[in-house]
C-alpha positions in Angstrom: 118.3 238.2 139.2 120.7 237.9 141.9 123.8 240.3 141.9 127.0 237.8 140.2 128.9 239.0 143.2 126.6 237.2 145.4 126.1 234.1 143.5 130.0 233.9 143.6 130.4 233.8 147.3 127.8 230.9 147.2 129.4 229.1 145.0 132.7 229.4 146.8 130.7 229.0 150.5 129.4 225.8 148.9 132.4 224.4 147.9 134.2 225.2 151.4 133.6 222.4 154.1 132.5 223.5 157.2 131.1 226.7 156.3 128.2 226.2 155.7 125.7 222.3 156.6 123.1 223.0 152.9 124.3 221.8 150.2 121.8 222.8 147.7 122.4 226.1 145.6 118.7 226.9 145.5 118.1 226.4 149.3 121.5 228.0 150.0 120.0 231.2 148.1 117.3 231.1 149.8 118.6 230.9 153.3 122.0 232.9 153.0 120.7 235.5 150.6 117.0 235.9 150.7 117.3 235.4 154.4 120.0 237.5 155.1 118.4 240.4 153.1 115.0 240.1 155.4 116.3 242.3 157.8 116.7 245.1 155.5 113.9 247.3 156.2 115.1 247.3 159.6 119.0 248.0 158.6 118.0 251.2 156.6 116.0 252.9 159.7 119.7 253.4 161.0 122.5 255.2 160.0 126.3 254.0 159.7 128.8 251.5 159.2 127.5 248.1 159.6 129.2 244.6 161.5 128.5 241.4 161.0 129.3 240.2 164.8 130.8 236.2 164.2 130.2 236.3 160.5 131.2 232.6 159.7 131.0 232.7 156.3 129.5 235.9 155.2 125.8 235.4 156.1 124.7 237.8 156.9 127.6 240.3 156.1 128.1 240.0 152.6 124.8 240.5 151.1 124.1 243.2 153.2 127.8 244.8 151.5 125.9 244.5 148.2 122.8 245.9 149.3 124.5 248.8 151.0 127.3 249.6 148.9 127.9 253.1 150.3 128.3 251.9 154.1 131.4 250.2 155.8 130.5 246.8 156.0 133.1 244.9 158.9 132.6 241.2 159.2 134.2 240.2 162.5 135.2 236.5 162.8 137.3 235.2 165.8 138.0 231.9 163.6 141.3 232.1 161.6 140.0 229.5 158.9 136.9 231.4 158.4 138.3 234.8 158.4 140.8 234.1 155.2 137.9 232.8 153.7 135.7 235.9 154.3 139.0 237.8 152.9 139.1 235.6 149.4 135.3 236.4 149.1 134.7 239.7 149.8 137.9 240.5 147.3 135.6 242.8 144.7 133.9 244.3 147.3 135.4 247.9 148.3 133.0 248.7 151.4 133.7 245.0 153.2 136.4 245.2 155.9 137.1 241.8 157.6 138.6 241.7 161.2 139.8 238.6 162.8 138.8 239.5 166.7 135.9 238.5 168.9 133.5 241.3 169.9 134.4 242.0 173.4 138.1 243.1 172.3 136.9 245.4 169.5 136.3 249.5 170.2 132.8 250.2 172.0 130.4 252.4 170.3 131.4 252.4 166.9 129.4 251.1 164.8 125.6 252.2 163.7 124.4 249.0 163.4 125.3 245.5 164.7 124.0 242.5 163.0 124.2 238.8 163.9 122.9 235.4 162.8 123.5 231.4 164.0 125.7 233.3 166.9 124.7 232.1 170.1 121.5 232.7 172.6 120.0 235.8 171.5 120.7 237.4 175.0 124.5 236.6 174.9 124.0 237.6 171.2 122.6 240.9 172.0 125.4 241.2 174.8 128.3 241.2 172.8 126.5 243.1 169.9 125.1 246.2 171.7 128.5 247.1 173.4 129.7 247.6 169.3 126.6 250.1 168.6 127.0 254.2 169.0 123.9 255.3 170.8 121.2 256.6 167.5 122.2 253.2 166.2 120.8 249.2 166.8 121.5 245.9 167.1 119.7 243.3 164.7 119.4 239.7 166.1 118.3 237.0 163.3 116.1 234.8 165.6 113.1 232.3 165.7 109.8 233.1 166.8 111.2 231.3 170.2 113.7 233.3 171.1 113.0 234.8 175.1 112.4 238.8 174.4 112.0 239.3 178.2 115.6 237.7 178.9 116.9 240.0 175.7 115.1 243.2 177.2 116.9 242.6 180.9 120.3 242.4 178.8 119.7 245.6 176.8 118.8 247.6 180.0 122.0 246.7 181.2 124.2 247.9 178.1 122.2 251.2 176.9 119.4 249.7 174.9 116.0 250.5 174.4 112.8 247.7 174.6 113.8 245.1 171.8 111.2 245.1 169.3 110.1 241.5 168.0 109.8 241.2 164.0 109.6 238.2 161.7 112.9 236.3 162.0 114.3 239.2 163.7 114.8 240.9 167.0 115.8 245.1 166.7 117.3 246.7 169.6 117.5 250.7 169.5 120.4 251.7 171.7 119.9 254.6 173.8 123.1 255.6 175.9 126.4 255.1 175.7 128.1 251.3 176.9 128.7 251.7 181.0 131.7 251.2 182.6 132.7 247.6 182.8 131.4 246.5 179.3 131.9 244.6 177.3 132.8 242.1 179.9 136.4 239.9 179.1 135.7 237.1 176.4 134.0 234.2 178.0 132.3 235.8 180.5 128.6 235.9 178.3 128.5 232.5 177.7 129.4 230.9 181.1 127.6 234.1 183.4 124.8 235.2 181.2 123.2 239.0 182.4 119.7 237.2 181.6 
């Protein structure tokens, strides 16, 4: 039985266009929820607050806020539309901060882990996620079985990380060492000059 909470914010995800491209409440449950709660095993081998790095609409943020009541949850979301939206849904949930702010203006080594799904290329993805992680902690990449682990590993090295391990559907990256001088780089700068 899935936690009311959870089924709520689906029902409400459903209902908002552009949020979400399934329409179908079982699929949506099985690729919002269930999918969002694979990583889990990986989540609890770290300690401390969690963010949701371009949470969109709460995947996979929010179901990780249920499963982890007693941790900070932040979803971060640069998009104005989406952000209100995160704020109506996670209304109920005490641990869930939302922050409207991309990931290369918020505080560097903060968080214990960084999580992030449907974000961008896993190594500009694992760029602006590992600046975010205290050293102790890791970032979590939702990927395919396609995604490049080499070109992921060169971006870690650069930003304090350790050898990216490759899971089902997910990429975990232990961070070692403090963020170095001159990360995160200013916004932009990932996308159009990738370290990888």
């Amino acid at each position: 039985m899935t936690d009311p909470r959870l089924e709520r914010w689906l029902d409400a995800l459903l209902e908002t266009p552009g949020l979400t491209s399934v329409h179908d409440l079982a699929q949506a449950r099985r690729i919002h929820i269930d999918g969002s709660l694979a990583a889990v095993s990986h989540i609890h081998r770290f300690r401390g607050s969690i963010v949701d790095v371009g949470s969109g609409g709460g995947s996979p943020g929010i179901p990780l806020a249920v499963t982890f009541p007693d941790r900070e949850v932040v979803l971060l979301e640069a998009n104005g539309r989406k952000a209100a939206f995160l704020e109506r849904a996670t209304h109920g949930l005490p641990n869930v901060l939302v922050i409207r702010g991309r990931a290369e203006e918020q505080p560097v080594d903060t968080f214990g882990v960084a999580v992030a799904r449907a974000l961008a290329p896993p190594p500009v993805a694992a760029e602006w996620c590992l600046p975010l992680v205290a050293a102790g902690g890791a970032v979590v990449l939702y990927v395919g079985e396609s995604a490049n682990l080499e070109k992921v590993a060169r971006v870690a090295e650069q930003l304090g990380g350790g050898d990216p391990e490759r899971h089902p559907g997910a990429i975990v990256i232990p961070k070692l060492s403090p963020t170095p001088p001159g990360f995160p780089r200013r916004p932009g700068m990932a996308r159009k000059r990738p370290l990888a």
